[in-house]
C-alpha positions, 0 to 999 in steps of 0.5 A: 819833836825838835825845833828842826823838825817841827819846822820841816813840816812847816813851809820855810817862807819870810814869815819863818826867816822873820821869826829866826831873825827874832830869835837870833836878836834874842827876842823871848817874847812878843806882845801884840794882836795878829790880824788877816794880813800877818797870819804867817808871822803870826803861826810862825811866832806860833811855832817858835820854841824860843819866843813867846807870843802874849796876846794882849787885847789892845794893840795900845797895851801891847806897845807898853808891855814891850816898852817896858820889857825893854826898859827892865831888859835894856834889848829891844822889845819887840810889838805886833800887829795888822795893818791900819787901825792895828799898827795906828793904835801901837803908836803911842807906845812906841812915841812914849818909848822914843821919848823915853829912851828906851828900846822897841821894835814895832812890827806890823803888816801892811797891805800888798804892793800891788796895792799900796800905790793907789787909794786901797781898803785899810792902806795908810801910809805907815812908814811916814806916820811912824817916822817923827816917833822913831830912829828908823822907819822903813818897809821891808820890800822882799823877803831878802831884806829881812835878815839885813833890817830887823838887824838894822832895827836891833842895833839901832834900836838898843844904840844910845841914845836908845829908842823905837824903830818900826818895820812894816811887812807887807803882806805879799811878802809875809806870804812869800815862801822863798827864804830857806836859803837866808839866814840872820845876820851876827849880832854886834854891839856898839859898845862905848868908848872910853872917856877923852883924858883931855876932856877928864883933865878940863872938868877935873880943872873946873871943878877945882874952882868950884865952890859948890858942885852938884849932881844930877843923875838922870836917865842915862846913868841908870840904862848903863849901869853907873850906879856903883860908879856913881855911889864911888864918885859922890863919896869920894867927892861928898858931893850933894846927888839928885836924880831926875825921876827916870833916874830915881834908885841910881844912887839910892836914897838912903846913901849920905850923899843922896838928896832926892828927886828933881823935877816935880816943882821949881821949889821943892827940898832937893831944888835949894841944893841946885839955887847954890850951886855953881857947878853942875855935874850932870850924869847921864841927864836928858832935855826931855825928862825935865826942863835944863831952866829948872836947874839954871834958870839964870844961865849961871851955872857951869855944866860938865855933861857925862853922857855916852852921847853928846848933850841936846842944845838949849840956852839954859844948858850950854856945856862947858866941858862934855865927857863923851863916852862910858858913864861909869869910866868917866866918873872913875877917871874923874874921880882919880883926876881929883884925888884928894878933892873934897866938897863937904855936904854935911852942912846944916843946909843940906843936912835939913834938905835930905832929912826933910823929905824923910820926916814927911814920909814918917809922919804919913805913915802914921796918918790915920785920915780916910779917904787915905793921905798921900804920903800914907799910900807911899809909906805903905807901899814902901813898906810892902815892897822890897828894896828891889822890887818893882813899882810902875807910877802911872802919869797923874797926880800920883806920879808926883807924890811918888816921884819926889816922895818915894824911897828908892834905893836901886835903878829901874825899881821905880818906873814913871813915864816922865819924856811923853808921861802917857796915861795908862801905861803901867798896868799893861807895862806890869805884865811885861815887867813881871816876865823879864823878873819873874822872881821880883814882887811888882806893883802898877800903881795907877790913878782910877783916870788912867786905870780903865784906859787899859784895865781890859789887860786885866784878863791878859793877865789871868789868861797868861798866868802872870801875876799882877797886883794893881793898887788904884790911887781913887779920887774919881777924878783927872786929879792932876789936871784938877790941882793944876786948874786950882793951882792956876785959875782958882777953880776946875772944871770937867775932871770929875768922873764916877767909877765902877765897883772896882771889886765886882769889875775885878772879879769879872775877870776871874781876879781877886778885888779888894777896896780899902775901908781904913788907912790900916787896911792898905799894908795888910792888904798890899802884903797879902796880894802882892804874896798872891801868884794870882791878879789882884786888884786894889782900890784905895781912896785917896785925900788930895786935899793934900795937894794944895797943903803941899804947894803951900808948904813949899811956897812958904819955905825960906830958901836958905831952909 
């Protein structure tokens, strides 16, 4: 039966206009749990041929999985649920995908307005609670604002800088049976506007006096696909590369101009590039993915700021020249404004600052302690994954070893929550990740703290067929909390916790479980489940003794390396 027809049997009210207007953005699938007040969106979804519907069983979950959809697709994805409880639980997600720059639309029910003016079962005031955490919030108030708010919402959603937008339908309206007239709106794109020549000539102008430059690509440069821009520019120009760790893989780690990643700690190797500089070249970098005082701490330094939106303000990051407008024809303009300017990283400095992070990842790979270093887990996870396949780090401890230490040679390869950096996210936002490439191996990385926030996804999983592979980094405690306290107080407290059978609790979900024994079994076994179209878990116990070993490396190297 075709679509037509299949929708002729069906009343053609709100619920069914909300879904066309869904499908008309492009939306291919819906994460979330229905509810009494949504039922007709929910039966609608149902119904469509071209979306759908991942029941998932946490609204919590449901917000990851379309942050993350949304994130590896660049169009907005799209969460679901009731009222009350339901729409409060998708509000981290959507918080973290605001902070993160990445585009969501959250829509729930909400109760009737015959009721929501006055003290009602389940009735909170949604649309300001969801305000501070989105672009747009709003109620739709009939049926025939439909058509003209979700288009609102798309094109404010996936607007740079990019970010969540809620709607709330109340259930009057989803009950509604007028519509059969109305019709979704055309899709338009803002698209970005090409780059001020005057502004090309004045950085051009500051960067002749520059003695020293550096980049800093950030998350902007890896939304918009700058990254073979930027590869051009920073061999044109030889000039030293960092990115933050939204934007790790935008130029990739193994190109000569790389030097690593910025943002886990004032002095790591990538941050002595920054101590010289005099100007910084800031691609697509925002406030949130780090603190600006990090790479000027002193206020000294020129910043030319490439960005399709203008920079937030902060003392530490007052621009001297903004180039407002497309990434990548900003930086070919700039690099034809400088022809024939060269900066030369070849220096002995800078030659130690990108070799030394690579000498620390051979030497973990061949580290045989147990419980397992580190730098282990990262070798052998880079060794399991291809150039383009896919890791999620989840917020802890882990996140800053894989962060500064993990290979990453293309964007949105190696995916952290660094604007909220919540807990918990990469499990469910796997799933997601794994339907918008369904061709690419993907890993959740997560610390057994974050693990059984979300772990009930697990059946999500196997009910919807989508391959999961889950590798836990296991110290049975909060361990970044943990090297923070000892870090700073000289002793912890409250960060320990115990854990399940990771393999019976996996096979409880009809997955395959698996626990490391030896630094050797982590490879084989990574290989092994990542070539499973199944779910898998993996946990591996991890020494963070090595946390405090690092601190008092980086604390002891001589700034001129």
């Amino acid at each position: 039966m075709s679509e037509s027809e299949h929708r002729k049997q069906t009343p053609d009210g709100a619920a069914e206009l909300l879904v066309r207007c869904l499908e008309n953005e492009g939306v291919e699938v819906v994460f979330g749990v229905p509810g009494e007040e949504n039922i007709r969106f929910t039966n609608a979804l149902a119904r469509s041929e071209r979306i759908r519907y991942v029941l998932t069983r946490h609204e919590q979950a449901a917000s990851f999985m379309a942050e993350m959809h949304g994130r590896l697709t660049g169009s907005a994805g799209v969460m679901s649920a009731t009222l009350g409880p339901g729409a409060i639980n998708l509000m981290l997600g959507v918080a973290d995908a605001m902070t993160n720059s990445t585009p969501v639309v959250a829509i729930t029910a909400q109760v009737g307005k015959e009721r929501n003016y006055k003290e009602s079962h389940q009735f909170v005031d949604l649309v300001s609670m969801f305000a501070p955490v989105t672009k747009w919030s709003a109620e739709v108030p009939a049926t025939r604002a439909i058509p003209e708010m979700v288009r609102r919402a798309f094109k404010t959603a996936e607007s740079e800088r990019p970010g969540a937008v809620y709607l709330a339908v109340p259930e009057d309206v989803d009950e509604a049976t007028d519509g059969s007239d109305l019709r979704p709106l055309r899709r338009n794109v803002v698209q970005p506007e090409a780059p001020s020549p005057k502004q090309i000539k004045r950085a051009g102008e500051l960067l002749r006096q520059a003695r020293r430059p550096v980049i800093l690509a950030g998350h902007g440069a890896a939304r918009g696909g700058a990254e073979e821009s930027l590869a051009a520019f920073a061999t044109a120009l030889d000039v030293s590369t960092a990115t933050t760790f939204h934007g790790k893989g935008v130029l990739p780690d193994d190109h000569p101009c790389a030097t690593g990643t910025f943002g886990f700690m004032r002095r790591d190797y990538t941050n002595f590039g920054f101590e010289e500089a005099d100007v910084v070249i800031a691609v697509g970098y925002e406030l949130q993915e780090f603190d600006p005082s990090r790479i000027n701490p002193d206020g000294d330094k020129k910043i030319i700021h490439i960005h399709r939106v203008p920079a937030e303000v902060d003392d530490s990051y007052s621009v001297d020249v903004g180039i407002i407008g497309d990434i990548s024809a900003s930086l070919d303009a700039l690099a034809t404004e400088l022809d024939g300017l060269r900066w030369t990283i070849d220096d002995e400095d800078t030659k130690a600052t990108r070799t030394l992070l690579a000498k620390e990842l051979e030497q973990g790979a061949a580290d045989e302690r147990y419980p397992l270093a580190p730098q282990r887990v990262i070798a052998d996870t880079r060794a399991a994954l291809g150039r383009d396949d896919i890791v999620l780090v989840d917020t802890g401890a882990l996140k800053m070893w894989m962060a500064r230490l993990y290979p990453t040679y293309a964007p949105n390869t190696c995916l952290i929550s660094n604007g909220l950096s919540t807990m918990g996210f990469s499990l469910p936002g796997a799933l997601a990740v794994q339907l918008a490439r369904p061709q690419t191996k993907v890993l959740a990385a997560v610390g057994d703290g974050s693990f059984l926030m979300h772990s009930q996804e697990i059946e999500t999983a196997v009910r919807e067929n989508i391959p999961l592979t889950v590798l836990i980094w296991e110290d049975n405690g909060y361990g970044l909390i943990k090297w923070k306290m000892d870090l700073e107080v000289g002793e912890h407290s409250n960060t320990d916790f115990g854990n399940p059978d990771i393999v019976q609790y996996a096979r409880s979900f009809g997955a395959k479980g698996y626990h490391i024994e030896s630094a050797g079994d982590l490879l084989p076994t990574l290989r092994e489940a990542l070539a499973d179209p199944g779910v898998s878990i993996i946990n591996c116990p991890v020494d963070y003794a090595e946390n405090m070993n690092l601190i008092e490396h980086l604390g002891h190297l001589d700034s001129a390396l």
